[in-house]
C-alpha positions in Angstrom: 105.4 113.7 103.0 108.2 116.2 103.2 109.7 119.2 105.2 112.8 120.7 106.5 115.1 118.2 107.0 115.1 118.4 111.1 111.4 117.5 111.0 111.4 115.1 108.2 114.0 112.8 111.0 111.1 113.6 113.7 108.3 112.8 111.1 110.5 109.1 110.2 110.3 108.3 113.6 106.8 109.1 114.8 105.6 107.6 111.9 107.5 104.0 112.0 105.1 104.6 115.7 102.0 106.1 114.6 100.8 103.1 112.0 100.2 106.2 109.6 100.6 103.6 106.2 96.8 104.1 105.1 97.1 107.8 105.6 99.9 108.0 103.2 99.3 105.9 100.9 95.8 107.5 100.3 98.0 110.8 99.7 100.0 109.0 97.4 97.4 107.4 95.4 95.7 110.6 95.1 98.9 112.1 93.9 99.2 109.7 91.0 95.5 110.2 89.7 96.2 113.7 89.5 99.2 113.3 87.7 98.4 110.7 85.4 95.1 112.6 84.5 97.1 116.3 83.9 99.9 114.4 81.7 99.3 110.8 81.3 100.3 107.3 82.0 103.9 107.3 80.9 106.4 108.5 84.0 109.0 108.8 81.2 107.0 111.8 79.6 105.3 112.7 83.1 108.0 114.4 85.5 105.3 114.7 88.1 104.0 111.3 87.6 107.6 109.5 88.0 107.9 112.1 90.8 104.7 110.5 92.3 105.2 106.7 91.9 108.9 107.1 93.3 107.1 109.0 96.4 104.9 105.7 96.8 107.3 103.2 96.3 109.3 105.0 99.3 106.1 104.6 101.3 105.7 100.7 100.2 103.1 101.3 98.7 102.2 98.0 96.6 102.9 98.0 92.4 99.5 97.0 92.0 98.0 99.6 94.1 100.0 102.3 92.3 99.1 101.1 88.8 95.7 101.2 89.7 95.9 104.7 90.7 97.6 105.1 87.5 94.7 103.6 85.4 92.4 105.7 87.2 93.9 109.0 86.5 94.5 108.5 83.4 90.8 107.0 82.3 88.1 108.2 80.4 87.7 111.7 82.7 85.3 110.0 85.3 85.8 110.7 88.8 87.7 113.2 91.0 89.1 115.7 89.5 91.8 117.7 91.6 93.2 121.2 92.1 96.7 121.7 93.3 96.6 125.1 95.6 99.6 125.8 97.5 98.7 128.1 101.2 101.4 130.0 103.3 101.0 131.0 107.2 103.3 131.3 110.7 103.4 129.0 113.3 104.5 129.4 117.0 107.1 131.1 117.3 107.7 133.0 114.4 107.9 129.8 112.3 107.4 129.8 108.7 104.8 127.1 107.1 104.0 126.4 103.2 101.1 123.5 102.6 100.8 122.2 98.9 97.3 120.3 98.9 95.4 118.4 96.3 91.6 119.3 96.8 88.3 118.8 95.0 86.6 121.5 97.2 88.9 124.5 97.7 86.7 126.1 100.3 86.2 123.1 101.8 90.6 123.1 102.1 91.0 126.1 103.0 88.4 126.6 105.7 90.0 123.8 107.3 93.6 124.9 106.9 92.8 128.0 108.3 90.9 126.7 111.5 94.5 124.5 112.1 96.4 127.4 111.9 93.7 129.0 114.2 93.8 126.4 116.8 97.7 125.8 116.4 98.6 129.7 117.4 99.4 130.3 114.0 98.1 132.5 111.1 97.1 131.9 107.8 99.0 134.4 105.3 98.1 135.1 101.8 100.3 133.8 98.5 103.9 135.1 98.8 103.5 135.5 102.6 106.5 132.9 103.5 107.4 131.9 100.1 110.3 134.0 99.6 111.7 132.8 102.4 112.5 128.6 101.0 113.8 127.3 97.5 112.9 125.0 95.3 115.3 121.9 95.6 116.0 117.9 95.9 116.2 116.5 99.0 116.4 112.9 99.7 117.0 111.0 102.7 119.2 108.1 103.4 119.0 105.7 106.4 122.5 106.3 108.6 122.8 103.1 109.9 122.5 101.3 106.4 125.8 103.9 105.1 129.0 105.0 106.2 129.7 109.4 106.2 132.3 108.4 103.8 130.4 106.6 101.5 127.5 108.8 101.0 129.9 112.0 100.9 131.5 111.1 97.9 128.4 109.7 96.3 126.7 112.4 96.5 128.6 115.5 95.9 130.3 113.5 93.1 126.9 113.1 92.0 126.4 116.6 91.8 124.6 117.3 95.4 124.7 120.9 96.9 124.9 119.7 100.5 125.1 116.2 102.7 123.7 117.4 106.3 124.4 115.3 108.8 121.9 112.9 110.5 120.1 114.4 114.1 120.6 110.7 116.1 119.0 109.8 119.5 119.2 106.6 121.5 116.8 104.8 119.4 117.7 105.6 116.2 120.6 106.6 113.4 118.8 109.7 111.7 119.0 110.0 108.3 121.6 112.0 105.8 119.9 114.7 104.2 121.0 115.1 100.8 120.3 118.9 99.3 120.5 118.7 95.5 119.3 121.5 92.5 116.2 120.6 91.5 117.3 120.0 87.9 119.8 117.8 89.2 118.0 115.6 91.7 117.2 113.0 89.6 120.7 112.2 88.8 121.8 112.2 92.2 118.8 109.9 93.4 120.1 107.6 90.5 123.8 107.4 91.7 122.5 107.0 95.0 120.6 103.6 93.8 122.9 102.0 91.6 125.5 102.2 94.4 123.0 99.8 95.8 122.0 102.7 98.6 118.2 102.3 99.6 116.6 105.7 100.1 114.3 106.4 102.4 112.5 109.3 100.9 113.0 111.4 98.1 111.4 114.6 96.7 111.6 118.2 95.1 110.9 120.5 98.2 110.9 124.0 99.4 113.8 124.0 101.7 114.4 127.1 103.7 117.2 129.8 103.4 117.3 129.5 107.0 115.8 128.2 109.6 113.8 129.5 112.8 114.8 127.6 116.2 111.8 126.7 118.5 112.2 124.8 121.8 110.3 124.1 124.7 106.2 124.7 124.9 107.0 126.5 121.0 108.4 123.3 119.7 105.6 121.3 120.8 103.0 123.4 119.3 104.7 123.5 116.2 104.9 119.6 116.2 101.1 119.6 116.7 100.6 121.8 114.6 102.6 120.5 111.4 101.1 116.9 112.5 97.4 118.3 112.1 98.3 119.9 109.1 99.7 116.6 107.5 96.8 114.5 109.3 94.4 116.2 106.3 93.4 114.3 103.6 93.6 116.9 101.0 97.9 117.8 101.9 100.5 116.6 100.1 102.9 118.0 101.7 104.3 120.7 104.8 107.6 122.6 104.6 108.9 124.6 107.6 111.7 126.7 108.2 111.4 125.4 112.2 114.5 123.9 113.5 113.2 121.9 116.5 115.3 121.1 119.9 114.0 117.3 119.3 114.8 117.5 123.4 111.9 119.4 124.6 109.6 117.0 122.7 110.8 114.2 125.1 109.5 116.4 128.0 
């Protein structure tokens, strides 16, 4: 659920191979309880809740699945309740890492993000260890097979998109275009983006960094472990790097 755009193409891929689908959509229904229970049922008055049910739709996530998550959030106060904590650390390599979790035991969460980190060769930080380094902005992804550079060029910046980053293609695959936007103005680019009959792949607010950290070889791989461990725990939502991985030495 999210990163720098270099490893949110990597993540595509691995996952479309990994069967991950119950993984994520446990995130995601976790996600919508805690949004529908801090601001309720209605997406139109609940940023964080349309935020949420767009982020499960993107992972096929069934309607009646998410409403149920919905209703369950939003009921009479029974049940999990959940704490959003945000943690900060380095990976190999000098690489930058921010971890938003939803948790209902924050020892629990960070006792085990910590031992990742350990086992990783990375170091947990405090708050504001790696922050500064990443901004808060829209990104969404668009399958490169299913649209033309022209097309989604003037979409977007027409739209109002910062950037359009070109997709990292292999043998096997497209990539996907990686549209940058404001935050304040990623809705309305995601929106022009659909009614042009575009189908997004994924679509978020995410910390995106100022610059990015290139790792390759035995680094790159340890990162990639890393970041997939991270993910691989149910209480994270979502894993930003600033690590701009040679996708080559991963086919080593």
């Amino acid at each position: 659920m999210a990163g720098h755009s270099k490893w949110a193409n990597i993540r595509h891929r691995k996952e479309r191979q990994d069967s991950k689908r119950s993984k994520i959509w446990s995130k995601c229904s976790k996600a919508l309880m805690a949004a529908a229970r801090a601001g309720g049922p209605d997406p139109d008055t609940n940023l964080t809740l349309r935020y949420a049910i767009d982020e499960a739709k993107y992972a096929n996530m069934p309607k009646d699945t998410i409403k149920r998550a919905i209703d369950k959030g939003a009921g009479s106060g029974q049940g999990d309740s959940y704490e959003s904590i945000t943690y900060e650390g380095y990976g190999p390599g000098g690489t930058a890492i921010i971890i938003d979790t939803l948790t209902d035991n924050k020892n629990r969460t960070v006792t085990e993000i910590r031992t990742l980190f350990k086992k990783g060769g990375g170091s947990l930080g405090n708050a504001g260890t790696v922050a500064y380094m990443f901004q808060t902005k829209g990104q969404i992804l668009v399958d490169a097979a299913k649209v033309s550079e022209e097309q989604i060029m003037d979409l977007a910046i027409e739209a109002g998109a910062e950037d359009v980053q070109a997709p990292e293609a292999d043998d096997d695959d497209a990539g996907f275009w990686t549209i940058i936007t404001e935050a304040t103005g990623f809705q309305q680019v995601k929106v022009a983006i659909e009614e042009a009959g575009i189908e997004i792949t994924e679509a978020q607010i995410a910390k995106i960094p100022d610059d990015t950290v290139a790792v390759a070889g035995e680094d790159a791989k340890k990162v990639v472990n890393l970041i997939e461990g991270i993910e691989d725990n149910d209480d994270v939502q979502s894993v930003y790097t600033n690590a701009d991985i040679d996708a080559a030495s991963l086919a080593d």
